[in-house]
Z-matrix of the N, CA and C atoms (Angstrom, degrees):
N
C 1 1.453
C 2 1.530 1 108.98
N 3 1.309 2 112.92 1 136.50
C 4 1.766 3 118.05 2 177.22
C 5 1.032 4 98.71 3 -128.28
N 6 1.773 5 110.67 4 116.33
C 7 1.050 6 113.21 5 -177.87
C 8 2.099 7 114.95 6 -84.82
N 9 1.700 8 98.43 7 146.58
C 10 1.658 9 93.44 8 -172.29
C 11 2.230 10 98.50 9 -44.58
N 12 1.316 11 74.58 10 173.25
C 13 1.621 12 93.61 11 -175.69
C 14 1.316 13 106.16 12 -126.03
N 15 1.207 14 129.86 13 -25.92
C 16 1.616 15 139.30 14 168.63
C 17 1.364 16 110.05 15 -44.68
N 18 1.149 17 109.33 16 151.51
C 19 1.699 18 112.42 17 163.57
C 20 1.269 19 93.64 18 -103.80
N 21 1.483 20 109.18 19 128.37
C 22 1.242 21 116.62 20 178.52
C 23 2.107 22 111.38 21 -98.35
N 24 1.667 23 103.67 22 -40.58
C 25 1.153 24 95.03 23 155.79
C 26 1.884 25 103.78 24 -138.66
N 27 1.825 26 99.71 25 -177.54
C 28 1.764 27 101.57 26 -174.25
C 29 1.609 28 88.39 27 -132.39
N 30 1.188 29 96.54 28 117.75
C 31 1.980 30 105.06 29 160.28
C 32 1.578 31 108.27 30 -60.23
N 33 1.007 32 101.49 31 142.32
C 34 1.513 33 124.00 32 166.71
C 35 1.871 34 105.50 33 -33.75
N 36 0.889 35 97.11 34 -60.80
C 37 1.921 36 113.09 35 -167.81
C 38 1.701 37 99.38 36 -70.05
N 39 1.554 38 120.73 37 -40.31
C 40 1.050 39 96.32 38 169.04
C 41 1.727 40 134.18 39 -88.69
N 42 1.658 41 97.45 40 -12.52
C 43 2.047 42 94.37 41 166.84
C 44 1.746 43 103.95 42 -78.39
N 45 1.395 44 120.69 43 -11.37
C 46 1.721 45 107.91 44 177.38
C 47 2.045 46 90.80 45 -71.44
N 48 1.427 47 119.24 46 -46.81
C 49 1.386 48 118.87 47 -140.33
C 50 1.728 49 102.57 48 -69.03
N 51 1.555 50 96.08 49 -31.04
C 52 1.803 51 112.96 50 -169.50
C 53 1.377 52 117.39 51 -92.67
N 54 1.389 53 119.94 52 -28.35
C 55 1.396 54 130.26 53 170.61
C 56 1.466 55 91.25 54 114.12
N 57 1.246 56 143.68 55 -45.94
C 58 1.375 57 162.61 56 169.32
C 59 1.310 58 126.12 57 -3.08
N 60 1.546 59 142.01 58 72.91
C 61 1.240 60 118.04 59 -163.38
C 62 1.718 61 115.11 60 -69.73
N 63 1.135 62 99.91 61 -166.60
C 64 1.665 63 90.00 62 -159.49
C 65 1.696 64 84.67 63 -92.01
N 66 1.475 65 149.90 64 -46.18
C 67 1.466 66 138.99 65 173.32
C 68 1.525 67 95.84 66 -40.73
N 69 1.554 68 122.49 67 -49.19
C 70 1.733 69 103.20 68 -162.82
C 71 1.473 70 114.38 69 -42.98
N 72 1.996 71 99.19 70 -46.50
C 73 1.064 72 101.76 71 -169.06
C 74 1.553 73 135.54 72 -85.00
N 75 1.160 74 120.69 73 -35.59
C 76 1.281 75 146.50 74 -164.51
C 77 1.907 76 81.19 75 -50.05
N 78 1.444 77 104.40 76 143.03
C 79 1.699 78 118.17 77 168.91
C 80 1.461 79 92.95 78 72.27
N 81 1.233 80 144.16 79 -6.47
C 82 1.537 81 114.51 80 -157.03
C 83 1.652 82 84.28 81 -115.33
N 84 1.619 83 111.21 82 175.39
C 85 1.780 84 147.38 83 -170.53
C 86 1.300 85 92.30 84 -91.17
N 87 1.339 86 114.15 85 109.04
C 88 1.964 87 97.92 86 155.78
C 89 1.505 88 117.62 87 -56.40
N 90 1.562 89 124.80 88 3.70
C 91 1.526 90 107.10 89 151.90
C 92 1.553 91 104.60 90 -97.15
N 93 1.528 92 133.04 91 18.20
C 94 1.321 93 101.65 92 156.67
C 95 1.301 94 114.10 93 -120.26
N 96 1.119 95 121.34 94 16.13
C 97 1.502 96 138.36 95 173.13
C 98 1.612 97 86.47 96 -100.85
N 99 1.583 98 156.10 97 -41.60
C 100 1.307 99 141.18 98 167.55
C 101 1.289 100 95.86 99 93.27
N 102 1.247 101 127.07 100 37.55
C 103 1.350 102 145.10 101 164.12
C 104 1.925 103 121.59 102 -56.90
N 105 1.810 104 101.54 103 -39.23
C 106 1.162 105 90.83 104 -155.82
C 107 1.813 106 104.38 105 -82.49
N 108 1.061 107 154.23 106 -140.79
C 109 1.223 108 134.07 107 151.29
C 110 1.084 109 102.70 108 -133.50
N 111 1.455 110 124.40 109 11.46
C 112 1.598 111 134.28 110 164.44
C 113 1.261 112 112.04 111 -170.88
N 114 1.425 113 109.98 112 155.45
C 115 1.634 114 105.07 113 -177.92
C 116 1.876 115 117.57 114 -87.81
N 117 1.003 116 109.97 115 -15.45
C 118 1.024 117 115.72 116 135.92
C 119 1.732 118 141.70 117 -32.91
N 120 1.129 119 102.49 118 -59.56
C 121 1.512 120 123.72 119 166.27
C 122 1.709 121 110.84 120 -47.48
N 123 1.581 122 104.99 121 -51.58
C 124 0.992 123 121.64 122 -162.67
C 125 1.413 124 104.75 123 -88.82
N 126 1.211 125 137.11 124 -2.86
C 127 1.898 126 141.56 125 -162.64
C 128 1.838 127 79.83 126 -120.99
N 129 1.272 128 122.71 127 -51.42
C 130 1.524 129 102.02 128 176.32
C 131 1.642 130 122.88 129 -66.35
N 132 1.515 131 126.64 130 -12.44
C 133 1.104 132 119.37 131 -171.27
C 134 2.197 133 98.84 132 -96.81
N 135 1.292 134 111.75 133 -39.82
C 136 1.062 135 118.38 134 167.35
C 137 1.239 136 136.22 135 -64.15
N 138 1.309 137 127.29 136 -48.72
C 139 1.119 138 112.76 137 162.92
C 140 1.477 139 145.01 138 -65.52
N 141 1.067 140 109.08 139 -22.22
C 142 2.081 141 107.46 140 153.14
C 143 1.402 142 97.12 141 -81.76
N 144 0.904 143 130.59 142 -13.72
C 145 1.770 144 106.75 143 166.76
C 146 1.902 145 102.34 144 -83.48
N 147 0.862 146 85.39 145 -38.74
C 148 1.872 147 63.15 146 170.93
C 149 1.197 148 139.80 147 -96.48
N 150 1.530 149 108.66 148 -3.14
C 151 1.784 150 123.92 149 140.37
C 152 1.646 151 126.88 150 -68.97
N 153 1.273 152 105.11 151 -37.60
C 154 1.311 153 101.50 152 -177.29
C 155 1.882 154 122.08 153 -131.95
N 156 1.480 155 81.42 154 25.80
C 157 1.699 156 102.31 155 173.66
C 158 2.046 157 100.73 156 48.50
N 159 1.087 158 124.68 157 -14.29
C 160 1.843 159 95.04 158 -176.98
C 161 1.701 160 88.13 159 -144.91
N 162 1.045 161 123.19 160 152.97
C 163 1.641 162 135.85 161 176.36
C 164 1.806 163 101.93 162 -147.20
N 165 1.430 164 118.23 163 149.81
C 166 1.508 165 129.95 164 -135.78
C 167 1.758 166 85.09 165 -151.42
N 168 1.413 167 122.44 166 110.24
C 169 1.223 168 128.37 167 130.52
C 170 1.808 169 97.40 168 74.63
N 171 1.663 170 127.03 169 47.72
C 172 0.834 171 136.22 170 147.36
C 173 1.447 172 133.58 171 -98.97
N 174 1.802 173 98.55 172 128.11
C 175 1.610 174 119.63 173 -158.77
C 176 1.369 175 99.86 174 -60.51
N 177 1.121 176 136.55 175 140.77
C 178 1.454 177 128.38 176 134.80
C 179 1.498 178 120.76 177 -146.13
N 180 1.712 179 117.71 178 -125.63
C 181 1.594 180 114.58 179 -164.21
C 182 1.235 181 89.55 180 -153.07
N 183 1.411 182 116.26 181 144.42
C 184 1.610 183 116.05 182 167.05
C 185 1.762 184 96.47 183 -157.50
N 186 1.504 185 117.52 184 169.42
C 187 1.210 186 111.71 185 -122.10
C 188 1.657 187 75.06 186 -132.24
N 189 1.348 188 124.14 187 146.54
C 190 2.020 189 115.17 188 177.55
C 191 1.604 190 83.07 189 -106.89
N 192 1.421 191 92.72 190 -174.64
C 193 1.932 192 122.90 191 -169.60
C 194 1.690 193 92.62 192 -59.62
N 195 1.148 194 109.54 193 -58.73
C 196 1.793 195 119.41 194 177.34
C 197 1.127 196 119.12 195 -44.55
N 198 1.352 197 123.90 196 -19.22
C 199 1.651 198 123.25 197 -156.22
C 200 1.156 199 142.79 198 65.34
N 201 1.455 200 113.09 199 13.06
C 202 1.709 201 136.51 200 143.84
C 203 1.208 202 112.42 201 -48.40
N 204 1.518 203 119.49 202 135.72
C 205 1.071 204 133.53 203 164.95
C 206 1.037 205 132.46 204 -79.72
N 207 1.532 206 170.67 205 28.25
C 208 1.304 207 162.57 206 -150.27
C 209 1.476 208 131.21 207 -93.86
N 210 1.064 209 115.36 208 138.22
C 211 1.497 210 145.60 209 -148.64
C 212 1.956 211 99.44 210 -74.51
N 213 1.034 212 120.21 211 127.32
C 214 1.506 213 123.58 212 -179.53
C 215 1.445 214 114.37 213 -139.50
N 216 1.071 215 130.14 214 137.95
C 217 1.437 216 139.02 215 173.32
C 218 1.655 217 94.53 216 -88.84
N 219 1.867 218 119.50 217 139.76
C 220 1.572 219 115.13 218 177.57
C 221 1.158 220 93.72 219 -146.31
N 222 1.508 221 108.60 220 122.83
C 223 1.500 222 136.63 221 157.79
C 224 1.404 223 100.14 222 -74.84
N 225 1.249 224 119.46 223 141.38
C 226 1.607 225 111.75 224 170.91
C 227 2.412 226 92.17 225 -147.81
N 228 1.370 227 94.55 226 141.10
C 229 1.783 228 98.80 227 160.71
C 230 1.623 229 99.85 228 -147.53
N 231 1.789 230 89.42 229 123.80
C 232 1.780 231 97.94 230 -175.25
C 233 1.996 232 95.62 231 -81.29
N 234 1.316 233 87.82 232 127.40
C 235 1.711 234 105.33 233 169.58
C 236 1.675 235 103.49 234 -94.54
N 237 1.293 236 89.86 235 143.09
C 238 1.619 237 102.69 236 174.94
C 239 1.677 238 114.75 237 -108.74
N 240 0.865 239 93.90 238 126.00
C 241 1.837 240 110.40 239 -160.23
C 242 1.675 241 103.82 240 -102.25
């Protein structure tokens, strides 16, 4: 299973947290929005999501418009469309 990579939608709390308006984001890769703050970060949050389609309360780092770093816990469940 590969889960989509699009942002399909952006909560309120997360375009205040990222700088991100919700047009920047909507359709785009959090590697081309430069979201992750390492690729690393980003190969641990993805890959049990694409073995086991849902992952629960994993720590990591993601990066705002400014280039601040800050720390986020991510629930993720891939829907099939």
């Amino acid at each position: 299973m590969r889960p989509y990579t699009h942002a399909e939608q952006a909560h309120e709390h997360w375009v205040e947290l990222t700088g991100y308006s919700r047009e920047e984001a909507i359709g785009q890769r959090g590697t081309s929005l430069h979201l992750w703050a390492s690729p690393a970060d980003r190969q641990r949050i993805m890959a049990p999501l694409a073995e086991q389609g849902t992952l629960h309360e994993i720590e990591t780092t993601f990066r705002r418009t400014n280039g601040s770093i800050y720390h986020a816990s991510v629930s993720a469940e891939v829907i099939e469309t």
